[in-house]
C-alpha positions as CSV (number, residue, x, y, z in Angstrom):
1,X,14.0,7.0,-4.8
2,X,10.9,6.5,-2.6
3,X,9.5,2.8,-3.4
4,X,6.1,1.3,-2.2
5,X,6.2,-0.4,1.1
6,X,4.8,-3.6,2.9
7,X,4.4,-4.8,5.9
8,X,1.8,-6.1,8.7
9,X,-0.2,-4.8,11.4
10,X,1.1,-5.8,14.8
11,X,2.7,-9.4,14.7
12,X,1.4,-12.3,12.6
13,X,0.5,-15.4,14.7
14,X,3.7,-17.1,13.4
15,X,5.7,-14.6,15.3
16,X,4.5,-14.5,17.7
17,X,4.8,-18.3,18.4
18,X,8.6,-18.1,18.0
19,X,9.2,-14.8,19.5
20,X,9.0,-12.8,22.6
21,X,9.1,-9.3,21.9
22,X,8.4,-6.8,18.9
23,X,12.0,-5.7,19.3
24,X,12.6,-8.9,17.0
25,X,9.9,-8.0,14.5
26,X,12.2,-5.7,12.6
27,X,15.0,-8.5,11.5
28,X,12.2,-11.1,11.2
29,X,10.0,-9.2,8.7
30,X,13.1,-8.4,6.0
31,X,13.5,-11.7,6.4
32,X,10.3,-12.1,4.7
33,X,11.2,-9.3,2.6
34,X,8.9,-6.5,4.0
35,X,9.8,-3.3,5.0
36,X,7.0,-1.7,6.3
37,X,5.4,-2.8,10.5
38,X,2.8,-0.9,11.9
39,X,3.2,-0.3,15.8
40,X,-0.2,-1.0,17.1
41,X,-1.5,1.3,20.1
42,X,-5.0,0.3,19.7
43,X,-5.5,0.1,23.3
44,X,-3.9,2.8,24.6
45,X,-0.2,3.9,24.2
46,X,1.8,1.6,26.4
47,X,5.7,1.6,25.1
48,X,8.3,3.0,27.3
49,X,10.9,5.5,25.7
50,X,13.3,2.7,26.0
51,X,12.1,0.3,24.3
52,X,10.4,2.6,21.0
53,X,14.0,3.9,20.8
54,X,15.0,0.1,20.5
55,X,12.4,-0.6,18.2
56,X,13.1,2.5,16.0
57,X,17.1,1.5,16.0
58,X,16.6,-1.8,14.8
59,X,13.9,-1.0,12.5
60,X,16.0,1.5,10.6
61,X,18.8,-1.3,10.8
62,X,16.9,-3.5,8.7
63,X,15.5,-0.6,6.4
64,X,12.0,-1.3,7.8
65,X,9.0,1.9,7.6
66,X,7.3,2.6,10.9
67,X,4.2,3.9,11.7
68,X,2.1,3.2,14.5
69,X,-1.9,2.9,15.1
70,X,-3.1,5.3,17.6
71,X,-6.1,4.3,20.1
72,X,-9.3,3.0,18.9
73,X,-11.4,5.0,21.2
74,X,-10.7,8.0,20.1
75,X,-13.4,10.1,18.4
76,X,-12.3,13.1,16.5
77,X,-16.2,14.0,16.2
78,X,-16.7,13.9,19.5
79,X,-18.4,17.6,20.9
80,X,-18.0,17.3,24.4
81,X,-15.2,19.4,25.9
82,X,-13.8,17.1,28.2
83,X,-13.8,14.4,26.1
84,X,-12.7,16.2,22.8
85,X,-9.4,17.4,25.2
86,X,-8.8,13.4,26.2
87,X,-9.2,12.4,22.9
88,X,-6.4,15.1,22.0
89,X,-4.2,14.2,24.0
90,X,-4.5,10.3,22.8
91,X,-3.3,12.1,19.8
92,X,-0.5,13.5,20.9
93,X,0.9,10.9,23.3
94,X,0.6,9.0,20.1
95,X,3.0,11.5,18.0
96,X,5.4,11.3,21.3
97,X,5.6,7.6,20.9
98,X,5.8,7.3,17.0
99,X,8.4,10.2,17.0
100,X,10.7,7.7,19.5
101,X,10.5,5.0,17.4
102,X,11.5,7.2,14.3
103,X,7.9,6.5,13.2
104,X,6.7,9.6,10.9
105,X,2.7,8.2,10.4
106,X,0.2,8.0,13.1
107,X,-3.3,6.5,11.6
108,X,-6.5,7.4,13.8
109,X,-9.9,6.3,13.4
110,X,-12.2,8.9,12.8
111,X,-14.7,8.6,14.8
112,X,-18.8,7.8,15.2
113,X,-21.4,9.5,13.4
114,X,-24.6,7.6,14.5
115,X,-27.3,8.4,16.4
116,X,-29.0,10.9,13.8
117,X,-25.8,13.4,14.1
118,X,-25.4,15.5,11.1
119,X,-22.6,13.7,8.8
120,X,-20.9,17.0,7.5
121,X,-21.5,18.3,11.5
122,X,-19.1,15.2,12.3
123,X,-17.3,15.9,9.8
124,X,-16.4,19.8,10.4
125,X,-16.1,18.6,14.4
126,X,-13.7,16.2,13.4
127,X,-11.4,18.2,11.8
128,X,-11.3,21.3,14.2
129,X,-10.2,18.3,16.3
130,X,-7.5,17.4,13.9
131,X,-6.5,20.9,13.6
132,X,-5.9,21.6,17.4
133,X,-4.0,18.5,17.9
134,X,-1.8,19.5,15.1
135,X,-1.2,22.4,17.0
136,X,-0.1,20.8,20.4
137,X,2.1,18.9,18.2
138,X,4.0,21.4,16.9
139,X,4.2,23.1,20.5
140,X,5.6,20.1,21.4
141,X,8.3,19.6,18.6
142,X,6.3,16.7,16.8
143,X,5.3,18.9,13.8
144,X,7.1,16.2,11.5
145,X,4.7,13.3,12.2
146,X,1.9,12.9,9.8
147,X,-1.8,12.1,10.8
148,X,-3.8,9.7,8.7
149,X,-7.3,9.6,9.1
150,X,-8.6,6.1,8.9
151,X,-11.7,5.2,6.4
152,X,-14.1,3.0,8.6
153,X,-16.3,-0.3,7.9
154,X,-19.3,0.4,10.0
155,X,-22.0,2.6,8.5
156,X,-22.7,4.2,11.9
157,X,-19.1,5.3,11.6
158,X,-17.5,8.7,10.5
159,X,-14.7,7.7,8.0
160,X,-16.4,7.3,4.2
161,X,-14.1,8.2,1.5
162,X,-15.6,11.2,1.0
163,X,-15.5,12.5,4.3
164,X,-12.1,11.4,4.8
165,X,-10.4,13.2,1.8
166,X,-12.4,16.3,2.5
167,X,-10.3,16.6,6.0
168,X,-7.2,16.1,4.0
169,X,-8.1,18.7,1.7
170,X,-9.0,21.1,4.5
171,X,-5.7,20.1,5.9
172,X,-2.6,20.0,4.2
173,X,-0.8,18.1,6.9
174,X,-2.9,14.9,7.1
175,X,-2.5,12.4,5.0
176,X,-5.6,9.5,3.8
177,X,-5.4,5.9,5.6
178,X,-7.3,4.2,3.5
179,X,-8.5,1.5,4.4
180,X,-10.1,-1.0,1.3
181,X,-11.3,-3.3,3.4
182,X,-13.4,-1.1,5.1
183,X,-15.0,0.6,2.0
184,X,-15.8,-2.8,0.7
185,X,-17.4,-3.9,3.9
186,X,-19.5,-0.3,3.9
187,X,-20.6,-0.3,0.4
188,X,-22.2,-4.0,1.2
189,X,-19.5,-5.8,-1.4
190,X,-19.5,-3.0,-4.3
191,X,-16.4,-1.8,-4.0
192,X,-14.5,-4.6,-5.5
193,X,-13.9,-3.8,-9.0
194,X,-11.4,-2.0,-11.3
195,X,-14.1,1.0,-11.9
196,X,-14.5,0.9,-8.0
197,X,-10.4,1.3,-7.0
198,X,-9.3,3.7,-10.5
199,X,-12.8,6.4,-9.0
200,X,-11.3,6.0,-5.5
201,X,-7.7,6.6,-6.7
202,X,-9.1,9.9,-9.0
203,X,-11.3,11.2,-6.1
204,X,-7.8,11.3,-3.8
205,X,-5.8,12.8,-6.6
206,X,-8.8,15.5,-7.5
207,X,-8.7,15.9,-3.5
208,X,-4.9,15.8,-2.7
209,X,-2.9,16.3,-5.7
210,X,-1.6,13.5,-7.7
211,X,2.0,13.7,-5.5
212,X,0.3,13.8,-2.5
213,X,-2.0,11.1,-3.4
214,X,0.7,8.6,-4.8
215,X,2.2,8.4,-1.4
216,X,-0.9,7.9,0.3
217,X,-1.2,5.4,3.5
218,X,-3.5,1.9,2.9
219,X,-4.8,-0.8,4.9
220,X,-5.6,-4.1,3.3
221,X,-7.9,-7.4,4.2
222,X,-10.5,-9.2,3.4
223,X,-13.5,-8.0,5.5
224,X,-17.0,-9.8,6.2
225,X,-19.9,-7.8,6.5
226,X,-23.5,-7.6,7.2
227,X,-26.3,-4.9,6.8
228,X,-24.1,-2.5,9.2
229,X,-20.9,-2.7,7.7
230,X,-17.9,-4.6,8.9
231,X,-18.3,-7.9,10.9
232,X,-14.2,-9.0,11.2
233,X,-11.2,-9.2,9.8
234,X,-10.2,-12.3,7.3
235,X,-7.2,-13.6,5.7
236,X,-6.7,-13.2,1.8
237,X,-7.7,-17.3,1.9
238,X,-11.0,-16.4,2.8
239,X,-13.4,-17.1,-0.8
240,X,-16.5,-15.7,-0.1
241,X,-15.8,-12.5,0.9
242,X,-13.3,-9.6,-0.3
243,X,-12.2,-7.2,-1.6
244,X,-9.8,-8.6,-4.7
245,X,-5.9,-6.5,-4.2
246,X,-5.1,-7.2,-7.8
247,X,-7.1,-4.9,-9.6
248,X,-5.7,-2.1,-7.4
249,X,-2.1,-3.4,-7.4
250,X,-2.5,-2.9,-11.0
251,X,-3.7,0.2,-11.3
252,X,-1.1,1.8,-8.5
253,X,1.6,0.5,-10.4
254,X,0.4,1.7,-13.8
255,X,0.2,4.8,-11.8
256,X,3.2,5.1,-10.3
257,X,2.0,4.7,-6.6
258,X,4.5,4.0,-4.0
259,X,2.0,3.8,-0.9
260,X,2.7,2.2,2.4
261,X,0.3,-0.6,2.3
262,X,0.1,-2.3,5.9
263,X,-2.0,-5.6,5.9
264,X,-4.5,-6.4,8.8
265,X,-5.2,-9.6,7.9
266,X,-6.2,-12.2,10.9
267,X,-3.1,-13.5,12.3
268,X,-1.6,-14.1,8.7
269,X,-0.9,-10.2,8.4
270,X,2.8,-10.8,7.6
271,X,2.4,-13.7,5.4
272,X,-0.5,-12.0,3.7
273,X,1.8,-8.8,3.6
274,X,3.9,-10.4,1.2
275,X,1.5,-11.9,-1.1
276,X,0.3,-8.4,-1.5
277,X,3.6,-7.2,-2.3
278,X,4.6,-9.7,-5.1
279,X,0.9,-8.6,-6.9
280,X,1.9,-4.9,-6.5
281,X,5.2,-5.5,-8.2
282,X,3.8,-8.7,-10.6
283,X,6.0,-11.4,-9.2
């Protein structure tokens, strides 16, 4: 039976002081009890064949989810040809490397949407984008990884709610990252409340399906913010700024909801992974 899942974003800071490679992150992290580690290509894909096969091995060994974060600089809105075809193949080199490591989810950010370009422009751009890497994919055998577009924190950013679950909806084959943090930073603090997570959670299950939407992917942190949206990443110690995980814990688990909730706290992801593991299951 398919259970919720936790796990960090990269390697916590107390990893990586007593360990030298993310080969060991697998055995480390069920030590802590999470089974969830998201492989993070932010700055370009860099892992051999090798060593993802390594990684993948011993993840499955110690019953541990993978997914992996594809480049930050891609832009699915972006309309210039060249750059649209780059930011494809990002994509794809991104399945490649997830479908070594026996990864099956690939988050990618979405994209800008500032400099007065039409929003639902962005948004239609964006998922022609999505479609046409799909379709190298599946010439290329990775048909079986899933792509999660990411909600973003910055309101010059392409990645609301909204615009997020309309590509899934277009798409059968993608699959919502969302990311609370990032709505709470966006919406200036409002989106902290139980009113706040239960509308988000019925806008994905109006969108999706409730089946689809109970195994949805989520990213979780504290965020400050400013007028434009997201400033930086915090740790769940931080008091003055949120959002709260409790309220949506509880209303996941009332729901049934077996996500894969990665944490991108700074440098106490792992640590913080498991806090937010024992609310979701009200230890």
């Amino acid at each position: 039976m398919r259970h919720a899942r936790f796990g960090p974003a990269g390697n916590a800071e107390s990893f990586s002081q007593t360990h030298k490679s993310s080969l060991q992150a697998p055995e480390w992290l069920r030590g802590l009890g999470l089974d969830a580690y998201e492989y993070q290509c932010g700055r370009g894909v860099n892992i051999g064949e090798e060593t993802a096969r390594k990684l993948g091995a011993l993840a499955a060994e110690n019953d541990v989810a993978l997914s992996l974060h594809s480049p930050y600089y891609i832009n699915l809105a972006g309309e210039d040809a060249e750059r649209r075809a780059k930011n494809i193949a990002y994509i794809l080199q991104s399945a490649r490397a997830a479908a070594l490591m026996g990864a099956t989810r690939v988050v990618v950010h979405t994209g800008a949407a500032g400099g007065g370009l039409d929003r639902d422009r962005a948004t239609e751009t964006a998922l022609n984008t999505l479609r046409e890497a799909l379709s190298h994919m599946d010439a290329a055998g990775l048909g079986h990884i899933t792509l999660c577009p990411e909600t973003m924190g910055k309101m010059n950013q392409l990645g609301t709610l909204e615009e997020v679950l309309r590509l899934c909806r277009e798409e059968a084959r993608l699959l919502p990252c969302v990311d609370f943090g990032h709505l709470y930073a966006r919406s200036h603090g409002a989106f902290n409340t139980p009113e706040a997570f239960a509308a988000a959670l019925d806008a994905m299950e109006s969108a999706l399906g409730s089946a689809r939407a109970r195994m949805f992917h989520i990213h979780f942190s504290k965020i400050a913010f400013s007028k434009g949206g997201e400033v930086k990443h915090l740790t769940l110690a931080d008091t003055e700024f949120g959002p709260d995980f409790r309220p949506l814990a509880a209303l996941m688990r009332d729901r049934g909801y077996t996500p894969v909730c990665i944490c991108e706290s700074a440098g106490t992801q792992a640590e913080d992974a498991a806090a937010l593991r024992d609310m979701f299951f009200g230890a």
